[in-house]
py3Dmol code that shows the C-alpha trace and the ligand (Angstrom):
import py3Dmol

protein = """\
ATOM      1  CA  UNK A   1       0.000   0.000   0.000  1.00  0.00           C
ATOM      2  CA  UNK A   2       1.117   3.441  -1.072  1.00  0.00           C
ATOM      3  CA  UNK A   3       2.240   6.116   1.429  1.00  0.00           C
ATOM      4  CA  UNK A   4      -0.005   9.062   0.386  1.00  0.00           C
ATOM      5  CA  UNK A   5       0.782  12.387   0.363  1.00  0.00           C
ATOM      6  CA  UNK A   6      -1.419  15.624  -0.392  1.00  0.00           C
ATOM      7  CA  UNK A   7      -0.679  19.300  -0.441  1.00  0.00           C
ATOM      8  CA  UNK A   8      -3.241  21.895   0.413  1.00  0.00           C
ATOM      9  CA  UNK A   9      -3.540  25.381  -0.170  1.00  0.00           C
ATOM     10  CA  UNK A  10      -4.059  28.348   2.104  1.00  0.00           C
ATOM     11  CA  UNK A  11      -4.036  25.661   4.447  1.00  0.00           C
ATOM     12  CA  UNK A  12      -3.639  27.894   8.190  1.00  0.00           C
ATOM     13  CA  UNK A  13      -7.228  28.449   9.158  1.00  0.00           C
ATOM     14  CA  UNK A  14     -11.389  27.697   7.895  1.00  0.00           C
ATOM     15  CA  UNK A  15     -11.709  24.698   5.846  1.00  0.00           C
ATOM     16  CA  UNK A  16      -8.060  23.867   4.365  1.00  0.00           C
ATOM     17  CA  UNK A  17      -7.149  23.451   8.132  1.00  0.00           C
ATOM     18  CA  UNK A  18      -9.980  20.996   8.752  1.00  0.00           C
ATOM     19  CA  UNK A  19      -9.124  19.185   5.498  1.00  0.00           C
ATOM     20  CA  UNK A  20      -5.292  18.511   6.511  1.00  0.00           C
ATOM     21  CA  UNK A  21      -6.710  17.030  10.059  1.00  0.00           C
ATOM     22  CA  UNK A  22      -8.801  15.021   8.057  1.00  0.00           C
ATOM     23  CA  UNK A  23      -6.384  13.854   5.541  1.00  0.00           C
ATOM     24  CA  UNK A  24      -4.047  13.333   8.071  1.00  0.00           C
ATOM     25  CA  UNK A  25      -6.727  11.208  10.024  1.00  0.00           C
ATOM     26  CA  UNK A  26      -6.591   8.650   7.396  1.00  0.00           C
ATOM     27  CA  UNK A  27      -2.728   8.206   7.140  1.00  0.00           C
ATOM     28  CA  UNK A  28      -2.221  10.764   4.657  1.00  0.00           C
ATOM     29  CA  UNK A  29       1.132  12.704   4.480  1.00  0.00           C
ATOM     30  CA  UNK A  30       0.317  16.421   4.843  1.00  0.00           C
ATOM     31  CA  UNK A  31       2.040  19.207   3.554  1.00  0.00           C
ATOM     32  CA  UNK A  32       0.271  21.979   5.122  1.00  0.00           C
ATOM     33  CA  UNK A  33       0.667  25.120   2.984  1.00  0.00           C
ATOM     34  CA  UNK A  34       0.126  28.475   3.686  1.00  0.00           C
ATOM     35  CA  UNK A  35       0.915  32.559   2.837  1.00  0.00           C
ATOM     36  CA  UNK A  36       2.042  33.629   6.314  1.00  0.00           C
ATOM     37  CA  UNK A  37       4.778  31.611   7.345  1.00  0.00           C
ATOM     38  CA  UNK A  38       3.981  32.541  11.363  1.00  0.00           C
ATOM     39  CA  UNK A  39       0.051  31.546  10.499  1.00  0.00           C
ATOM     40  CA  UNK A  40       1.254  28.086   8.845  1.00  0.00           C
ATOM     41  CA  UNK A  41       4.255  27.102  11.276  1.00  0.00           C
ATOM     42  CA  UNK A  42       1.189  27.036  14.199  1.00  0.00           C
ATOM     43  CA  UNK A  43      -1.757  25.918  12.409  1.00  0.00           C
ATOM     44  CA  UNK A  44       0.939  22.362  11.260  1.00  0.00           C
ATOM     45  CA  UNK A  45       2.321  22.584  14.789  1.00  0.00           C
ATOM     46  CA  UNK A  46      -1.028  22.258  16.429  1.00  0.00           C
ATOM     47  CA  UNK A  47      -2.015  19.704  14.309  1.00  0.00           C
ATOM     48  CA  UNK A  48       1.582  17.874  15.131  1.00  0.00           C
ATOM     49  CA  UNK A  49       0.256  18.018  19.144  1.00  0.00           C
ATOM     50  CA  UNK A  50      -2.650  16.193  17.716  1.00  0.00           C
ATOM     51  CA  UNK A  51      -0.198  13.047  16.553  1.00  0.00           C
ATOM     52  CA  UNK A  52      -0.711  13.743  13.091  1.00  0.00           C
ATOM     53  CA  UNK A  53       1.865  13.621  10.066  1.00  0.00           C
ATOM     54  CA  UNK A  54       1.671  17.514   8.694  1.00  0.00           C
ATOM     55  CA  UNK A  55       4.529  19.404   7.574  1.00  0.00           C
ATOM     56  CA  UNK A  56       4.376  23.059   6.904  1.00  0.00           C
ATOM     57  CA  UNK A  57       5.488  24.781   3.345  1.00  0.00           C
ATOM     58  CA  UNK A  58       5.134  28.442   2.324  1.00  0.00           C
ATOM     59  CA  UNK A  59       3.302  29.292  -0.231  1.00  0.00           C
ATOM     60  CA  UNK A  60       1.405  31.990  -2.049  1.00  0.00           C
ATOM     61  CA  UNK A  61      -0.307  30.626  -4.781  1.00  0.00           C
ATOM     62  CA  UNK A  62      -0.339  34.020  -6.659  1.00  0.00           C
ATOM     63  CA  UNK A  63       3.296  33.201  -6.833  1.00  0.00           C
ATOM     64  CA  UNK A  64       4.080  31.287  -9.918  1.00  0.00           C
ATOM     65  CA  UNK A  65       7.802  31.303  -9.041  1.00  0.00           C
ATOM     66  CA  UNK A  66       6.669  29.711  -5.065  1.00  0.00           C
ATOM     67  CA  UNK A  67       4.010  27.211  -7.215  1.00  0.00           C
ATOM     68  CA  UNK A  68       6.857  25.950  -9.461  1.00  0.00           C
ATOM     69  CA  UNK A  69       9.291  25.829  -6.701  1.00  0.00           C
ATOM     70  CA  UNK A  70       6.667  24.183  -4.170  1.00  0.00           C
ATOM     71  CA  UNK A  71       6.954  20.949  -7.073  1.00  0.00           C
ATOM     72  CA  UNK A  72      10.515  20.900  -6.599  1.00  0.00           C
ATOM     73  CA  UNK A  73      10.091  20.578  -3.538  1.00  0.00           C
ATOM     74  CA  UNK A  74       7.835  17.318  -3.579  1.00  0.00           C
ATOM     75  CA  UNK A  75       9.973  15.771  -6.377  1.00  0.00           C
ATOM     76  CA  UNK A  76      13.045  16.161  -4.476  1.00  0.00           C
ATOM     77  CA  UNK A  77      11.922  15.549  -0.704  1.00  0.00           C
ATOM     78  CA  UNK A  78       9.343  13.305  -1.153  1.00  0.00           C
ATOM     79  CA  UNK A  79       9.334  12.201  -4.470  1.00  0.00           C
ATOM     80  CA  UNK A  80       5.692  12.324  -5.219  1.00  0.00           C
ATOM     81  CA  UNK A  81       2.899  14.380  -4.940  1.00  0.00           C
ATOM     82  CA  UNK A  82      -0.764  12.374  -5.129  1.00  0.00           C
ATOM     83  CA  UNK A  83      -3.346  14.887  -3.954  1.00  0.00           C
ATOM     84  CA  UNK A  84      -3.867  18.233  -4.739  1.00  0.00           C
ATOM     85  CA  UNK A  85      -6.115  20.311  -2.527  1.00  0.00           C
ATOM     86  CA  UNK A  86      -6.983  23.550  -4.326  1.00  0.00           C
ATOM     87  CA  UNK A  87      -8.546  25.376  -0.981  1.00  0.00           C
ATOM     88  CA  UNK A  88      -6.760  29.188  -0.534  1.00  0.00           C
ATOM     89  CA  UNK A  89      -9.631  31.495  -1.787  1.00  0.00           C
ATOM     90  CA  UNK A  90     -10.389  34.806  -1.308  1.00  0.00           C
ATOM     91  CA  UNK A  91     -13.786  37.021  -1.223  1.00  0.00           C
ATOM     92  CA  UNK A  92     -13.014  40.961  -1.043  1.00  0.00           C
ATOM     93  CA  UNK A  93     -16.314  42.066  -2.082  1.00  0.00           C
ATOM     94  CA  UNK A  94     -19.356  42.989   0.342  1.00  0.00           C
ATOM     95  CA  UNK A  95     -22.311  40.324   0.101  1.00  0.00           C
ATOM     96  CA  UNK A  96     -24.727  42.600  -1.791  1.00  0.00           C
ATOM     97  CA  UNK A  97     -21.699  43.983  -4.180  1.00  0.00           C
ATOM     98  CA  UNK A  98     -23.451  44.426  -7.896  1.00  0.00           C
ATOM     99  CA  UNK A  99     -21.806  43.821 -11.223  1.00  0.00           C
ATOM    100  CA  UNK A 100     -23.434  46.984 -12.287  1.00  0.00           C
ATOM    101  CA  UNK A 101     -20.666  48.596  -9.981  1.00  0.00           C
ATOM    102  CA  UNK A 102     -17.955  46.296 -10.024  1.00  0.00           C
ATOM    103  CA  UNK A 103     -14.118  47.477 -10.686  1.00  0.00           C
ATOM    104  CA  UNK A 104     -11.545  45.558 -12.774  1.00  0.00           C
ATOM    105  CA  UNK A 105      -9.267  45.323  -9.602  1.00  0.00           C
ATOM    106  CA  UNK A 106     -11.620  43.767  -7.971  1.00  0.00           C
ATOM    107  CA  UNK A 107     -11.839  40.723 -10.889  1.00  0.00           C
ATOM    108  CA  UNK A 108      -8.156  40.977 -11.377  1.00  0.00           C
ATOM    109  CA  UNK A 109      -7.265  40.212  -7.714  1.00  0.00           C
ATOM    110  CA  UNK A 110     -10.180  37.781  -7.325  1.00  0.00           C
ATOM    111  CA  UNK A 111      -8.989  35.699 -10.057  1.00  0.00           C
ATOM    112  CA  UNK A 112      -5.367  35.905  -9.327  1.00  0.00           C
ATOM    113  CA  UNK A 113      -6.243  33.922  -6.555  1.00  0.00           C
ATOM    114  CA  UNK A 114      -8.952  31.989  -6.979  1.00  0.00           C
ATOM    115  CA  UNK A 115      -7.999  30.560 -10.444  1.00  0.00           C
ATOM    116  CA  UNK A 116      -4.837  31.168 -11.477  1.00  0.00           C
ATOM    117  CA  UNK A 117      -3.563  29.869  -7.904  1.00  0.00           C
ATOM    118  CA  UNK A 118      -5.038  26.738  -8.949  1.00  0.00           C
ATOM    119  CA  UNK A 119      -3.731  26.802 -12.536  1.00  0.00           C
ATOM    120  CA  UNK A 120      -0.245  27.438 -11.050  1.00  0.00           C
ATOM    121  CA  UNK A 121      -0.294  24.958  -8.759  1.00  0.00           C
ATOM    122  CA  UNK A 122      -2.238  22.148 -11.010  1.00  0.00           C
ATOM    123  CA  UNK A 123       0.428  22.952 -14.050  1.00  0.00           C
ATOM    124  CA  UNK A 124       3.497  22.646 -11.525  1.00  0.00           C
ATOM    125  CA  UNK A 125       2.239  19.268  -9.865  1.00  0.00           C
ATOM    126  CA  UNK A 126       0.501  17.456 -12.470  1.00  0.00           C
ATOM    127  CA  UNK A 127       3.988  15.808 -14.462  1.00  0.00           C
ATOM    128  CA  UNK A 128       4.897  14.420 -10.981  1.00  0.00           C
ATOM    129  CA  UNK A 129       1.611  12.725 -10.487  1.00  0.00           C
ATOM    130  CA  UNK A 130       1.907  11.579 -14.236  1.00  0.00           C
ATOM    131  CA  UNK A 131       4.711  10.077 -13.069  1.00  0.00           C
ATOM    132  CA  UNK A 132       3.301   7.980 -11.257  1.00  0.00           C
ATOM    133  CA  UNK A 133      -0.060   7.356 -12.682  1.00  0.00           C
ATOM    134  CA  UNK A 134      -1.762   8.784 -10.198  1.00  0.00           C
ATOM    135  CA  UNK A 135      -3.388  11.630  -8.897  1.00  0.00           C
ATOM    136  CA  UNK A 136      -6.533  13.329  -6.949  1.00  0.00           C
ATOM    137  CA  UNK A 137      -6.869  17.286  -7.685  1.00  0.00           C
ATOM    138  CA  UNK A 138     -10.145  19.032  -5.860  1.00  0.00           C
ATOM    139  CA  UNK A 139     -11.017  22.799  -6.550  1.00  0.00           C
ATOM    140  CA  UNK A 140     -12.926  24.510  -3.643  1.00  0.00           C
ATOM    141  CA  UNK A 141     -15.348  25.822  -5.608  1.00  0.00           C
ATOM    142  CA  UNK A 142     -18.852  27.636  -4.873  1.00  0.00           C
ATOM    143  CA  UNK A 143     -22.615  27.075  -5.645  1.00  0.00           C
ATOM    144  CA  UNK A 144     -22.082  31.055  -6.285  1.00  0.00           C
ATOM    145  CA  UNK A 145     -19.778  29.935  -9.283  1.00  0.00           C
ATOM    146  CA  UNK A 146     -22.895  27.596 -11.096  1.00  0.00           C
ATOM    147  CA  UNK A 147     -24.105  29.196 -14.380  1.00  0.00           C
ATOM    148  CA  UNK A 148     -27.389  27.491 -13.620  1.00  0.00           C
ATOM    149  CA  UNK A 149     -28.159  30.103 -10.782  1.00  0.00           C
ATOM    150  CA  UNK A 150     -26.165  32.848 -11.763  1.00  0.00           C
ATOM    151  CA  UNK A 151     -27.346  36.066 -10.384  1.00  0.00           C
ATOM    152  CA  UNK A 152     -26.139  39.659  -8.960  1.00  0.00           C
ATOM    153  CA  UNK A 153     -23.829  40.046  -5.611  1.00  0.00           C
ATOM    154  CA  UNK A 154     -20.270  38.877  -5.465  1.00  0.00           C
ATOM    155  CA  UNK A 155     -19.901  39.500  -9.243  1.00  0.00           C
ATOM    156  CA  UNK A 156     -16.118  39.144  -9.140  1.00  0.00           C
ATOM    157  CA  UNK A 157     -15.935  35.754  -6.532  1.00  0.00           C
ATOM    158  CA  UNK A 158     -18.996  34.257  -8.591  1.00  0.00           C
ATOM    159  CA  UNK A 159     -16.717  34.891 -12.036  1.00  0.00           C
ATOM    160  CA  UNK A 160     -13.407  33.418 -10.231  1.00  0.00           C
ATOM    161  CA  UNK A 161     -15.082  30.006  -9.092  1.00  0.00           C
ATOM    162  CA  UNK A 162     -17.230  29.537 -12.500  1.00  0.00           C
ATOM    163  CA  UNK A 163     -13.553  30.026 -13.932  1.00  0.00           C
ATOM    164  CA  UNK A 164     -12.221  27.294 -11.509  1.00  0.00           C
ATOM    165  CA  UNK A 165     -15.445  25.324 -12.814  1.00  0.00           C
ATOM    166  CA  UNK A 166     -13.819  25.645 -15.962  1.00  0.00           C
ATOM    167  CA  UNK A 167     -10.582  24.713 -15.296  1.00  0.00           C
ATOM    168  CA  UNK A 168     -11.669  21.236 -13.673  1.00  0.00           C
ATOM    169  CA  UNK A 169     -13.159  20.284 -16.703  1.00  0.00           C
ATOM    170  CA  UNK A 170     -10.080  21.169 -18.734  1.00  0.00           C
ATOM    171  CA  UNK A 171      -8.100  19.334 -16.543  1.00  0.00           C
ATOM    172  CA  UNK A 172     -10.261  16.254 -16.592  1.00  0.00           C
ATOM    173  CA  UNK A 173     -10.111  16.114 -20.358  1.00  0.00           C
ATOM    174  CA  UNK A 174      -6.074  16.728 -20.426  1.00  0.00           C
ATOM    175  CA  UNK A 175      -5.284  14.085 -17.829  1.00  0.00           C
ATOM    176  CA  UNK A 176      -7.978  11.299 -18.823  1.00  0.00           C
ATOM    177  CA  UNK A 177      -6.213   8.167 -18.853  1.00  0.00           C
ATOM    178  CA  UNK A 178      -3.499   9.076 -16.734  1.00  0.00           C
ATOM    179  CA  UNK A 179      -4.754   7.762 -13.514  1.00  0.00           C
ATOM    180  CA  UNK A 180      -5.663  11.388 -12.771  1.00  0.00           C
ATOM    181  CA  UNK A 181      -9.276  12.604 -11.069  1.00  0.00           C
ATOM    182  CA  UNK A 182      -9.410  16.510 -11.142  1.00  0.00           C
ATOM    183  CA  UNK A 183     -13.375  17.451  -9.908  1.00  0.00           C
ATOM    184  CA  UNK A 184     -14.810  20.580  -8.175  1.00  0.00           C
ATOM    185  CA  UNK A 185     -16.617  20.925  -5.012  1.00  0.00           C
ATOM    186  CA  UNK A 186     -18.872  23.171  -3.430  1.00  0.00           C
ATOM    187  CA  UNK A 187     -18.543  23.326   0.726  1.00  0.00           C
ATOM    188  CA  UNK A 188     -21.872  24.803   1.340  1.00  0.00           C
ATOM    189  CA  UNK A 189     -22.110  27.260   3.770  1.00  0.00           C
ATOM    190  CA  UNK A 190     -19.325  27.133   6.071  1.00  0.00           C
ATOM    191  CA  UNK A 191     -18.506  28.420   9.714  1.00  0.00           C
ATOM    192  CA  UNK A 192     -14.853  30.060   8.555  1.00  0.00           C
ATOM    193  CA  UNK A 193     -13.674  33.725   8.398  1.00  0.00           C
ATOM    194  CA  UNK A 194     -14.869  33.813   5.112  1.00  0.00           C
ATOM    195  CA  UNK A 195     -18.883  32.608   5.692  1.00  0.00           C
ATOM    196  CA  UNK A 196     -19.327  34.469   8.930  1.00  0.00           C
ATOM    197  CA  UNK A 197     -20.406  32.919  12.435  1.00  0.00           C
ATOM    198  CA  UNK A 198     -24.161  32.501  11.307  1.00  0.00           C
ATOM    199  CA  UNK A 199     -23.129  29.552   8.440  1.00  0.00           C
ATOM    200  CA  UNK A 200     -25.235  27.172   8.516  1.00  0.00           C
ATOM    201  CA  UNK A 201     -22.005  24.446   8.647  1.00  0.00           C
ATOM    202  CA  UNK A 202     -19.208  23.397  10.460  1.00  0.00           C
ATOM    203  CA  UNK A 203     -15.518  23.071   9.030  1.00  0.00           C
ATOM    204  CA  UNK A 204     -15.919  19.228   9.517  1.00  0.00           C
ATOM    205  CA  UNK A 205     -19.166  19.140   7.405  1.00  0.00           C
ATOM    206  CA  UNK A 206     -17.414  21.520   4.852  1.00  0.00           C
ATOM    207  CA  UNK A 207     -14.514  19.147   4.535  1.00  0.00           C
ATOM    208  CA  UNK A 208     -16.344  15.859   3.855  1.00  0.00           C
ATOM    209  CA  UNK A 209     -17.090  15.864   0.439  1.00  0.00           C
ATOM    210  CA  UNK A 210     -13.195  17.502  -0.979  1.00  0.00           C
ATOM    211  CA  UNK A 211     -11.904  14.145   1.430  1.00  0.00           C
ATOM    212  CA  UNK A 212     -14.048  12.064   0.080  1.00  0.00           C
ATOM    213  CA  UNK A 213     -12.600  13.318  -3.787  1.00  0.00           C
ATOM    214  CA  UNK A 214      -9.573  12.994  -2.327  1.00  0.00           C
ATOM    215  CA  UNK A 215      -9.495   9.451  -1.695  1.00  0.00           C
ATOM    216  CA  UNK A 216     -10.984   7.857  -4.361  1.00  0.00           C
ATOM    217  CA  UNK A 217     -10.506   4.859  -5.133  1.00  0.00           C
ATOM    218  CA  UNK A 218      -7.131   4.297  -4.386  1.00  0.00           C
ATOM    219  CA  UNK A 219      -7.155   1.141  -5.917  1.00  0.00           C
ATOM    220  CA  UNK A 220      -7.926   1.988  -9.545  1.00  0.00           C
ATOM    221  CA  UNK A 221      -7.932   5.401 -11.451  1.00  0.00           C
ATOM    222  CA  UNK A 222     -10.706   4.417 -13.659  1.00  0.00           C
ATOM    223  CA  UNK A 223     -13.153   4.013 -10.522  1.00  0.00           C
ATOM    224  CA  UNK A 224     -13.856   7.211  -9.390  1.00  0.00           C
ATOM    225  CA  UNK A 225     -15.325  10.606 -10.846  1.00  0.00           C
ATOM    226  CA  UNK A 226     -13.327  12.550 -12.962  1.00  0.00           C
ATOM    227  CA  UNK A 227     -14.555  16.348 -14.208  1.00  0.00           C
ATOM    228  CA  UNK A 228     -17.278  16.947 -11.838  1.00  0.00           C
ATOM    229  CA  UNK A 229     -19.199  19.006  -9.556  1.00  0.00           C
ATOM    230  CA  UNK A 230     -20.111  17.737  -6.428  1.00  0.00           C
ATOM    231  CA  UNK A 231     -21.919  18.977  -3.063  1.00  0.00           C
ATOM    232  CA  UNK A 232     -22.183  16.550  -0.057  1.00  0.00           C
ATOM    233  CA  UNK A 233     -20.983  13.881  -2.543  1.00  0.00           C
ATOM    234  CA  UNK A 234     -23.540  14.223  -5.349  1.00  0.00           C
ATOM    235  CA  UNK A 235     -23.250  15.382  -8.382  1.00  0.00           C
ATOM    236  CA  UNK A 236     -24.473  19.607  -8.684  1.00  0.00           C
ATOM    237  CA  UNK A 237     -25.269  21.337 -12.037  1.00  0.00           C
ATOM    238  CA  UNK A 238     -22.239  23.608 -13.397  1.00  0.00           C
TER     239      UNK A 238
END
"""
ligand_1 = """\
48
NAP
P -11.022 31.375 4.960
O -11.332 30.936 6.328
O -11.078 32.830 4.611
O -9.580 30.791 4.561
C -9.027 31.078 3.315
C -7.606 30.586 3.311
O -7.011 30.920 2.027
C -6.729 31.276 4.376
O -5.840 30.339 4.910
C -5.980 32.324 3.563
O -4.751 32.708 4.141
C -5.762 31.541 2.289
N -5.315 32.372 1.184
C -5.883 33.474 0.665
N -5.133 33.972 -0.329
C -4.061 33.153 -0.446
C -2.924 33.132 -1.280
N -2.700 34.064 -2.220
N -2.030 32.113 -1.147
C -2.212 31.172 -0.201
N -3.260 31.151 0.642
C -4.172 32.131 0.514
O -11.983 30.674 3.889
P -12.730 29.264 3.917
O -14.157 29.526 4.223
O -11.973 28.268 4.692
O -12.685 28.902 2.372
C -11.848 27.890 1.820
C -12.275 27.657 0.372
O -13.653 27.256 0.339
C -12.183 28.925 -0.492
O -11.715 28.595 -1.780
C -13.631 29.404 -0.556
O -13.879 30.168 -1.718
C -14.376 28.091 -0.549
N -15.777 28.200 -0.076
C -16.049 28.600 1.208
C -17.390 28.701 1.599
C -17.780 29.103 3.004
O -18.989 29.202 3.282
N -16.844 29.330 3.929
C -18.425 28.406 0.699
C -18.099 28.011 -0.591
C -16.773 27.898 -0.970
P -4.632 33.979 5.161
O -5.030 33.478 6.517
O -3.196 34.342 5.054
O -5.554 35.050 4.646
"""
view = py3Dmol.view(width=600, height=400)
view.addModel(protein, "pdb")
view.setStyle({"model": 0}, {"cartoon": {"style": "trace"}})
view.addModel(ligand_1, "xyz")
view.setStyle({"model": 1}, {"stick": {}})
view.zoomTo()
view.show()
């Protein structure tokens, strides 16, 4: 049986924290990444005091430079990298923000983050899980990102994760066959700095369905789910 090993993005609080516990929970090597090097160092270290197996890397995935050099880093200490976690996101805009006001900055930002973080990171780790014929990649996505309920508020988030939408599908299509899975997931409403105290879910609940993608099918690539969209493990309209 293979030694697993993930990496997750912006990793040091809300839901990527939750998902290295629960990674880590099921014998998965973590590499807890994170922005803030002060932020990440704790958020590994208390899940370390918990007798788990997570390691702490910088990274800002805005930074193609730290995504390339964050692959390096796998190839050459580890030698493998077989789950991607695509979880640092951002949300700058107010709740009730309109497209009929919304500034380029606010798209350009948005998306540097929210999709081409995950671009970055997918192009930099992808030929090492080709390597190996396998690979799990899941996008943190958001029911704000479906086309099929596309409305006003958040104009700039909403374009970043239909983007990300995108991207899995890409993905899907340019690793079929190569014992890859790439699929997108929406949380729901989650208990995190980013959802506010009155979400209507934990972090644990959040995290089920992007573990769930995570590990699938370990035994055989052509098992599992590969370009989809999923909420509490079913299959959501794009
Ligand atoms: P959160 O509590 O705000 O955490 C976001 C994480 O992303 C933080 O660790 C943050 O780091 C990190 N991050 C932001 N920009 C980064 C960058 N450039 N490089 C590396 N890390 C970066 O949010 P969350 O609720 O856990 O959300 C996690 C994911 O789920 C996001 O993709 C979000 O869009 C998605 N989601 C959340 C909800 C919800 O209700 N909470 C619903 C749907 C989808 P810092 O601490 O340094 O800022």
């Amino acid at each position: 049986m293979t030694q697993r090993i993930a990496v997750v993005t912006g990793a040091n609080k809300g839901i990527g924290f939750e998902i290295c516990r629960q990674l880590a929970t099921q014998s998965v090597n973590v590499v807890l990444t994170a922005r803030n090097r002060l932020r990440g160092e704790r958020a590994a270290a208390a899940l370390q005091s918990e007798g788990l197996n997570v390691i702490f890397r910088p990274l800002d995935v805005t930074d193609h430079d730290e995504c390339e050099a964050l692959a390096n880093y796998m190839e050459r200490t580890h030698g493998r990298c077989d789950i991607l976690i695509n979880n640092a996101g951002i949300l700058i805009e107010k709740w009730a923000a309109s497209v009929l006001d919304a500034k380029a900055d606010t798209f350009r930002s948005t998306l540097e983050t929210n999709f081409f973080g995950a671009l970055w990171m997918a192009q930099a780790l992808i030929p090492l899980m080709r390597q190996h014929r396998y690979g799990r990649i899941v996008n943190l996505s958001s029911g704000l990102g479906q086309l099929d309920a596309m409305g006003d508020g958040t104009p700039a988030y909403r374009v970043s994760k239909t983007a990300l939408n995108a991207l899995t599908c890409m993905l899907a299509d340019a690793t079929r066959t190569s014992g890859i899975l790439v699929n997108s997931m929406c949380p729901g409403w989650v208990r995190t700095d980013m959802g506010g105290a009155s979400a209507a879910r934990s972090v644990k609940k959040g995290a089920e369905t992007a573990i769930w993608l995570a590990t699938l099918s370990a035994t055989s690539s052509n098992d599992g789910p590969t370009g989809g969209f999923f909420r509490d493990r079913k299959r959501i309209p794009w």
